[in-house]
Backbone bond lengths (Angstrom), bond angles and torsions (degrees), N, CA, C in turn:
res aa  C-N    CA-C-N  psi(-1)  N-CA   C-N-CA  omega(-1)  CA-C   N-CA-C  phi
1 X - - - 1.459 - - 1.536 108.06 -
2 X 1.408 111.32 89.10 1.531 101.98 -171.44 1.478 90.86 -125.19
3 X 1.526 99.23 -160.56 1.632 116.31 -177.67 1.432 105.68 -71.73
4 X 1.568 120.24 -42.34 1.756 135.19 -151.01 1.794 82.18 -77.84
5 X 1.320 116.83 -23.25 1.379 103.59 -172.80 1.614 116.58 -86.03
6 X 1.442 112.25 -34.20 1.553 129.55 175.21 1.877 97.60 -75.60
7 X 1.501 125.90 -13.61 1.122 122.93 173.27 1.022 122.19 -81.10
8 X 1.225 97.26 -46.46 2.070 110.69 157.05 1.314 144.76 -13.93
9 X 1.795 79.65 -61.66 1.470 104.51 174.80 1.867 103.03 -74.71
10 X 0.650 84.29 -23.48 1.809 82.90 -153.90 1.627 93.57 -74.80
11 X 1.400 114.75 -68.12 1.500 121.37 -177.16 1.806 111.52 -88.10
12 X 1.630 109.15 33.58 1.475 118.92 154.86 1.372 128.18 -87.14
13 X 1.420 112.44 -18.94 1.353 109.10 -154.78 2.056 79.72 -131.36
14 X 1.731 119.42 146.72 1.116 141.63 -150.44 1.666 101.83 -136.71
15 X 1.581 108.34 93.62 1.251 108.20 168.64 1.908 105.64 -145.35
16 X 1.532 103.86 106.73 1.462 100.52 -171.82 2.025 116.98 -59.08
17 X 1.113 153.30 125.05 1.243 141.87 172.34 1.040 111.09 -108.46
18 X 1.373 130.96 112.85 1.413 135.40 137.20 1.289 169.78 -74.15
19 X 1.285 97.16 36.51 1.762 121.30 -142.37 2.000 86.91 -104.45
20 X 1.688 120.55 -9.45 1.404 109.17 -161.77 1.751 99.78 -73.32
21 X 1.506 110.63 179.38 0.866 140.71 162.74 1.429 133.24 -83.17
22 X 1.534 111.82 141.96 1.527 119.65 -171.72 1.683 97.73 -60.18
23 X 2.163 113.94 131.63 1.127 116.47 -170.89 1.683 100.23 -76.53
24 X 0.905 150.15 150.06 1.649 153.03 -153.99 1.717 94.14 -121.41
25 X 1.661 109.12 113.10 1.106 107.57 167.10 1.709 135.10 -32.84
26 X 1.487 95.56 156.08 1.795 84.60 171.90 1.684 118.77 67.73
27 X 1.259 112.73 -8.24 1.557 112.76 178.97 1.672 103.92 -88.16
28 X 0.828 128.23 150.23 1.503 151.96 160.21 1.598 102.38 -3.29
29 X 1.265 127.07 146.01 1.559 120.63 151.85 1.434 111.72 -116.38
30 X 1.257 90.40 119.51 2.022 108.20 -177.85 1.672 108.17 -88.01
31 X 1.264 122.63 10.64 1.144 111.77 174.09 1.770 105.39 -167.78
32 X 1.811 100.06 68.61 1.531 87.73 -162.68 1.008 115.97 -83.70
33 X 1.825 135.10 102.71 1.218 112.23 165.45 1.569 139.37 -95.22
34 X 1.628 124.09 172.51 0.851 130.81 -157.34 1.376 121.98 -169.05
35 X 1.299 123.52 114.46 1.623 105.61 170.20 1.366 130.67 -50.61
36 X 1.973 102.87 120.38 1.237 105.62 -174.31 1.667 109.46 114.50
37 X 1.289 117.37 -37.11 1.707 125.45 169.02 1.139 110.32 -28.36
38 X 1.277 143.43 148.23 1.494 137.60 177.64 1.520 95.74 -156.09
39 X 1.385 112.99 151.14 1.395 127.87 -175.13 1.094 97.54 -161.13
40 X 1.795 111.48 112.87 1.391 124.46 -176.83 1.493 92.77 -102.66
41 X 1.453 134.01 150.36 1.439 174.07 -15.99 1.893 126.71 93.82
42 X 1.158 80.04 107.78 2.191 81.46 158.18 1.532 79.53 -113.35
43 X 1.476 86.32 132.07 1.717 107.85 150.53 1.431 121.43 -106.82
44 X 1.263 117.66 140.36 1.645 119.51 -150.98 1.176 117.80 -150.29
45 X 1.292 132.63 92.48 1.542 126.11 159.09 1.052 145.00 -93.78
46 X 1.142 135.81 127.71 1.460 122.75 -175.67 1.359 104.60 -122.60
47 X 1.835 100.94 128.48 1.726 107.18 176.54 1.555 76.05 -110.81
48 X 1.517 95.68 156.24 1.334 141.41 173.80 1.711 113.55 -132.03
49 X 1.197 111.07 114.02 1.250 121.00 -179.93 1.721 118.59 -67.13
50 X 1.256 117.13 171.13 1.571 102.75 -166.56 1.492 107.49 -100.39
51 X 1.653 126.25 20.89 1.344 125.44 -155.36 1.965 85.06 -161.70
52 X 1.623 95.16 121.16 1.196 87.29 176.89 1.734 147.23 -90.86
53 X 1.830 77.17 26.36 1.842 92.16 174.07 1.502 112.37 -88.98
54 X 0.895 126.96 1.66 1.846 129.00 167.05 1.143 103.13 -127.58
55 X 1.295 114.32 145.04 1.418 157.03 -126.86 1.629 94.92 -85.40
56 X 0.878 124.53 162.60 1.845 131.06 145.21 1.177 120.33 -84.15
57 X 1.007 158.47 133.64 1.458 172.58 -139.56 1.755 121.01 -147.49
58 X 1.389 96.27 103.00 1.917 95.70 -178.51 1.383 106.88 -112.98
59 X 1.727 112.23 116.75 1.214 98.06 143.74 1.170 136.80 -112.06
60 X 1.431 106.71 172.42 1.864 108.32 -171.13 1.264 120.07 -126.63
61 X 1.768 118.26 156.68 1.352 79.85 -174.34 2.167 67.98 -151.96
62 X 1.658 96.70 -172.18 1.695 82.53 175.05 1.725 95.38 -135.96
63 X 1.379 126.76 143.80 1.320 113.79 -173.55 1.679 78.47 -133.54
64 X 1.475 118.63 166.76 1.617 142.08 -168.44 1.884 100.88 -135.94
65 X 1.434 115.63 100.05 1.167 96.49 151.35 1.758 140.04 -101.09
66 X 0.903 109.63 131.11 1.680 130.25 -159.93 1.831 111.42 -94.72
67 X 1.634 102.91 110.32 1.587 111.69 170.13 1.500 108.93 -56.36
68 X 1.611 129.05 115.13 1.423 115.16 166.23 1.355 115.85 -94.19
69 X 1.002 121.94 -146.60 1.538 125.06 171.96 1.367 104.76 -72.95
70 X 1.868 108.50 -177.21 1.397 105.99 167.23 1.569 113.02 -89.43
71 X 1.380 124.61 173.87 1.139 116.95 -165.41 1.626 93.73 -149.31
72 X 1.251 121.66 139.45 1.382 142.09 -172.97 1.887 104.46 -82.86
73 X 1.504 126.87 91.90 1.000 124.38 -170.56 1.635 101.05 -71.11
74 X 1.703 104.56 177.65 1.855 94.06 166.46 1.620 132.83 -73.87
75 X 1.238 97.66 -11.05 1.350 115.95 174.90 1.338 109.85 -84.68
76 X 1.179 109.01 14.32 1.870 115.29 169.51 1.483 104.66 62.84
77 X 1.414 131.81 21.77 1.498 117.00 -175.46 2.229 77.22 -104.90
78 X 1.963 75.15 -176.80 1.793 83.22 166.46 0.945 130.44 -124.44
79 X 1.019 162.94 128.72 1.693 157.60 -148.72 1.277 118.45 -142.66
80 X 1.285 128.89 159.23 1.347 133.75 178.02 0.880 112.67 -85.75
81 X 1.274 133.52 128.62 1.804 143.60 170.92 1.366 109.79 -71.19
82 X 1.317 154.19 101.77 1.171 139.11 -169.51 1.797 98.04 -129.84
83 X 1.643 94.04 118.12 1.510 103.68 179.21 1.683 114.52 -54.87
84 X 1.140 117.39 147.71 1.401 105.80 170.47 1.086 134.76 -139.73
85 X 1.633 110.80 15.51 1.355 154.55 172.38 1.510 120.36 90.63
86 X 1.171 113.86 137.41 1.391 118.49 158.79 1.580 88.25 109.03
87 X 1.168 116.62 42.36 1.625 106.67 -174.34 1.407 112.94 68.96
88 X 1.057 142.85 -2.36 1.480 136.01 156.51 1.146 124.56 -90.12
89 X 1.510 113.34 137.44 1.646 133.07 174.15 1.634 112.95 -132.07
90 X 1.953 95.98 133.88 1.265 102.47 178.79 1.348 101.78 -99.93
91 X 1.381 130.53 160.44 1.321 130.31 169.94 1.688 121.22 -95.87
92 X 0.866 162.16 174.55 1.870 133.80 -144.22 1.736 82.68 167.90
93 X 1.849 116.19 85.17 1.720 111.40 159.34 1.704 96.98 -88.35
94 X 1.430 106.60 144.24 0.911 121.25 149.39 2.036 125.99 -97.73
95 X 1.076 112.41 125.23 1.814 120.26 -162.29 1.832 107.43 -94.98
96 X 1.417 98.28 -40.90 1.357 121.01 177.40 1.110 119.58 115.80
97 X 1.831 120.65 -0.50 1.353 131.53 -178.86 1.707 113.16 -123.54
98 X 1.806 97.50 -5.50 1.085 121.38 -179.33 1.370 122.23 -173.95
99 X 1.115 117.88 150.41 1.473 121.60 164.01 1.944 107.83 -93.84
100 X 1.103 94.32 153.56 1.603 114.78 -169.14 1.404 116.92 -120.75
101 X 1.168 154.74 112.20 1.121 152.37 -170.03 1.629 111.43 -108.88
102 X 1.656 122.27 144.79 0.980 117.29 -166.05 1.475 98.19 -141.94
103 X 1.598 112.60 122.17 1.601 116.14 172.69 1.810 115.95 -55.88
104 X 0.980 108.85 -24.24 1.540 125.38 -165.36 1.089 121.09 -150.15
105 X 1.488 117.03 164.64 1.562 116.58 170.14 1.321 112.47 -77.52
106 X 1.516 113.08 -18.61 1.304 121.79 -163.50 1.405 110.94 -94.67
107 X 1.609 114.29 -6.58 1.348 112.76 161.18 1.168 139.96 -46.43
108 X 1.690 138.82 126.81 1.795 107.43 164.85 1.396 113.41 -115.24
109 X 1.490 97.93 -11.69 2.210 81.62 170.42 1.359 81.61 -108.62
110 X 1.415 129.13 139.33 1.126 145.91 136.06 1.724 135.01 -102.27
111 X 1.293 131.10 135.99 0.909 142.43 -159.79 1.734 125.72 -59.36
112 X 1.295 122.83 139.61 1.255 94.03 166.28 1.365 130.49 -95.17
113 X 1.253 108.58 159.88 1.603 115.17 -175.79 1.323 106.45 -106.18
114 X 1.197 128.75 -43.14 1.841 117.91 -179.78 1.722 97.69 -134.92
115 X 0.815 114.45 144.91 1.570 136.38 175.72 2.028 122.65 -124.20
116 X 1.446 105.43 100.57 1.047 110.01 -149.71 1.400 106.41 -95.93
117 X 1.266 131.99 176.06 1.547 122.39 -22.91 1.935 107.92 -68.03
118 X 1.443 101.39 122.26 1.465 121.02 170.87 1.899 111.41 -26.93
119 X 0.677 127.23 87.62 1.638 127.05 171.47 1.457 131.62 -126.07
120 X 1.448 120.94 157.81 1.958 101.02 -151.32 1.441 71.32 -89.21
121 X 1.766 108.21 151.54 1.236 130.95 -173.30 1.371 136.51 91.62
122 X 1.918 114.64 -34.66 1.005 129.10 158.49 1.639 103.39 -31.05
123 X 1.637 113.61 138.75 1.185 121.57 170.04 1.736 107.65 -150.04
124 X 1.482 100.72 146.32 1.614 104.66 -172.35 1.497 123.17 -142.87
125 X 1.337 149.56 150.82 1.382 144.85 -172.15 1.651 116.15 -57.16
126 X 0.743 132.38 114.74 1.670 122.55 155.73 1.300 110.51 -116.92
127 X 1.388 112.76 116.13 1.902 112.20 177.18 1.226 102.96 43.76
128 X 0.915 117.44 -142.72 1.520 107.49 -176.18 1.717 116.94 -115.03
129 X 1.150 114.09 58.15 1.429 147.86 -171.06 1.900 115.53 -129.33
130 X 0.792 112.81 167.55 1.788 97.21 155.89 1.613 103.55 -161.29
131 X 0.980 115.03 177.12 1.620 128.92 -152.96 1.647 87.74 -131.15
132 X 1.292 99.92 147.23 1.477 135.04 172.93 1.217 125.27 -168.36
133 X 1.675 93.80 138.69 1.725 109.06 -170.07 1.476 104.55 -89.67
134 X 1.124 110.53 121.78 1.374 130.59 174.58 1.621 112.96 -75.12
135 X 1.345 135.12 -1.30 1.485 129.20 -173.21 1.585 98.94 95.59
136 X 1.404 95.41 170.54 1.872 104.43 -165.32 1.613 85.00 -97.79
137 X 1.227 99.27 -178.03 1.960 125.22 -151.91 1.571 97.12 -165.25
138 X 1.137 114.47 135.81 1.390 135.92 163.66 1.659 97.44 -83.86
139 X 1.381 108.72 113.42 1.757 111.91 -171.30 1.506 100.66 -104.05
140 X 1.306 143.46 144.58 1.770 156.44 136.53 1.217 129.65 -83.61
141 X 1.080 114.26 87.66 1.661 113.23 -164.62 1.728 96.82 -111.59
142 X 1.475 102.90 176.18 1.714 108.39 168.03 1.318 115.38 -57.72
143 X 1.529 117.41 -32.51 1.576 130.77 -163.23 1.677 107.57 -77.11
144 X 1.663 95.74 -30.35 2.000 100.15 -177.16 1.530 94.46 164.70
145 X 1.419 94.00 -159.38 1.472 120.33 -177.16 1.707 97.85 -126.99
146 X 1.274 90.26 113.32 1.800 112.96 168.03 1.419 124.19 -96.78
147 X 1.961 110.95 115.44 1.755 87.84 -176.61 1.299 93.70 -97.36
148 X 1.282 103.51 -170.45 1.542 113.08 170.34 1.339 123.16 62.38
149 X 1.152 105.82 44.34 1.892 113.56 -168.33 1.079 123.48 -109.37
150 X 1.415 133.00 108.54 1.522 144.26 -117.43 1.905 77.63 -113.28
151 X 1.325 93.14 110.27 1.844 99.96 158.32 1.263 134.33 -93.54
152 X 1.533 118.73 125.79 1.688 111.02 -168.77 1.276 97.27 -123.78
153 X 1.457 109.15 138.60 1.390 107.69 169.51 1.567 129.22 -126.88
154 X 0.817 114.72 109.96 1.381 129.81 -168.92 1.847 101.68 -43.40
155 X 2.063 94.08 124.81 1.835 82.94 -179.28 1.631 86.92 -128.32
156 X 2.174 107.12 179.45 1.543 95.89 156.28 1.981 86.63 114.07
157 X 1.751 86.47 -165.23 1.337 76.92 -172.57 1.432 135.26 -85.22
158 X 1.531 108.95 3.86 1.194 104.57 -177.76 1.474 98.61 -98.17
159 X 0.955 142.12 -7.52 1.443 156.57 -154.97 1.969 92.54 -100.08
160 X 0.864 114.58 -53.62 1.339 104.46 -158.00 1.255 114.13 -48.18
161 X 0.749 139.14 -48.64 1.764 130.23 160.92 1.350 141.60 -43.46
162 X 1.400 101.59 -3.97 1.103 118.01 -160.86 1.748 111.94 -165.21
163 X 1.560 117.75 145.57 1.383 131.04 165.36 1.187 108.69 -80.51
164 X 1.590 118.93 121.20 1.869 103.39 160.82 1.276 91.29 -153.64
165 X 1.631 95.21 139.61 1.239 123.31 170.99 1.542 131.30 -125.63
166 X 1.750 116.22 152.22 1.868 88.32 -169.72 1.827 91.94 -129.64
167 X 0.787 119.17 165.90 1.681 112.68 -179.07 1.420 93.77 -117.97
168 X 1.787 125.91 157.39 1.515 126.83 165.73 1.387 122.14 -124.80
169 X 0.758 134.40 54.82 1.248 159.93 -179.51 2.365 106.38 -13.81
170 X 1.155 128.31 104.24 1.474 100.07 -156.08 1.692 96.19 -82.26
171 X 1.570 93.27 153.86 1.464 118.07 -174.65 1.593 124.45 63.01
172 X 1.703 96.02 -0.42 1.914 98.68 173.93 1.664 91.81 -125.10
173 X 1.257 128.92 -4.67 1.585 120.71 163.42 1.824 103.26 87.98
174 X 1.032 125.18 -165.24 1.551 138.03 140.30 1.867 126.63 -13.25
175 X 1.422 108.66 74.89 0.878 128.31 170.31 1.540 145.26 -52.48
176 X 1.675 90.90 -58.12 1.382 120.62 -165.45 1.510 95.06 -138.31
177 X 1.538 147.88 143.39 1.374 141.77 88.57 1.384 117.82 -91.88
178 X 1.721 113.30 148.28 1.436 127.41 152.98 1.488 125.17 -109.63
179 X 1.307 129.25 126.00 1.435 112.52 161.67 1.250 109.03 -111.29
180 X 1.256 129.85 163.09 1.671 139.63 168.13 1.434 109.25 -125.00
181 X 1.001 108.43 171.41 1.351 104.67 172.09 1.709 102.19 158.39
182 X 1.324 105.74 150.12 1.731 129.01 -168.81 1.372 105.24 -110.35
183 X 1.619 111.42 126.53 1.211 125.03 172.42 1.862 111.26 -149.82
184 X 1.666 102.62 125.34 0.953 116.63 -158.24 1.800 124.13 16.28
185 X 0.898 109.70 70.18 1.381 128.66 173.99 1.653 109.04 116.08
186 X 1.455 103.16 -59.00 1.124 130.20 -162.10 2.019 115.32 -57.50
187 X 1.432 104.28 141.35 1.176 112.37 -177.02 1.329 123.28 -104.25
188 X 1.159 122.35 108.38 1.879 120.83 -167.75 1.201 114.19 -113.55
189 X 1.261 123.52 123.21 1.834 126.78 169.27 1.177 103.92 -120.10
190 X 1.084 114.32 116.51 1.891 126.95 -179.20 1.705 103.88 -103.71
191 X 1.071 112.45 127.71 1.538 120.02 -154.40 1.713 119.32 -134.81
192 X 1.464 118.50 64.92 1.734 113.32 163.13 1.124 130.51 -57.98
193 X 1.488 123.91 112.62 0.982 132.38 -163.15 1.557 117.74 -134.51
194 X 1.855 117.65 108.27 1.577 118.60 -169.96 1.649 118.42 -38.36
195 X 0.950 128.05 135.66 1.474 144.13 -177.73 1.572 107.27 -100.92
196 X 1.351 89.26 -62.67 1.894 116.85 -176.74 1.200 117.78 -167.24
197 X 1.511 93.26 161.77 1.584 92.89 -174.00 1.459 88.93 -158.81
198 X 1.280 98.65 167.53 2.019 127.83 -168.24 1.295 109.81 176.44
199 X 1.747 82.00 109.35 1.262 109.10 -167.04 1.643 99.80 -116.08
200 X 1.150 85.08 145.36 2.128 101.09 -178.97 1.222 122.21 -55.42
């Protein structure tokens, strides 16, 4: 139950939306990439059993995701390769009204990931899910204290099983996600949380 798995879901399913708004110079970048960007990770779960005579159980683990070059998708656009450990890479276009995320190179509608300008209420398509900004959050991570941190939470059908949330921290990107979620008894919160980061 990690992040690469709640990523899965998210950048599995391929539906382009275009309904966002022109990004307005000079505002914040919630997802700056760059060759060389790095964003180190604790990965963290905690199951909780459904009976409170056995224990809770956390594991941890730490994953680094890494800005690569750009990369020529098949749809002839270009995108950022961004490692995301364990041998996986997401691809991340930026349009200027949005960022776009791509499971593959071999993708051609790819999904969006942020829909700009960031505002509480803004809401947008993902697969057949949609995303909404919940208002900014003062975030605490290992890496610091982030103000102004625009929370989206993924609703719909891929959502129903599950809580997930991602925080955006401006000019350090992706801060924080949580998911939760219940399975046969059991209580799971899977938890990315910034360590460090070095940015270009």
């Amino acid at each position: 139950m990690t992040y690469k798995y709640a990523l899965t879901v998210l950048a599995g399913v391929g539906l382009l939306v275009s309904s966002c708004s022109i990004f307005g110079s000079g505002d914040p970048d919630y997802w700056p990439m760059a060759e060389g960007n790095c964003w180190h990770f604790r990965d963290m779960t905690i199951r909780t059993p459904p009976d409170s005579a056995s224990d809770t159980t956390v594991f941890e683990d730490a994953t680094v995701w890494r800005c690569c070059d750009k990369e020529t998708m098949d749809d002839g656009e270009q995108a950022w390769a961004v490692d995301v450990g364990d041998g996986d890479t997401a691809f991340f276009r930026e349009t200027g009204d949005a960022v776009l995320v791509y499971a593959s190179r071999s993708e051609t509608e790819p999904d969006t990931w942020l829909c700009f300008p960031l505002e509480q209420g803004r809401v947008w398509e993902y697969g057949n899910s949609a995303m909404v900004v919940r208002g900014k959050e003062t975030v605490s991570v290992p890496a610091g204290t982030y103000r102004n941190c625009w929370k989206v939470q993924l609703l719909g059908l891929l959502a129903q099983d599950f809580d997930f949330h991602t925080w955006f921290a401006p000019d350090v990107g992706m801060v924080k996600t949580e998911m939760a979620i219940e399975s046969e008894g059991y209580s799971y919160v899977s938890r990315l949380e910034l360590t460090e980061v070095d940015l270009e």
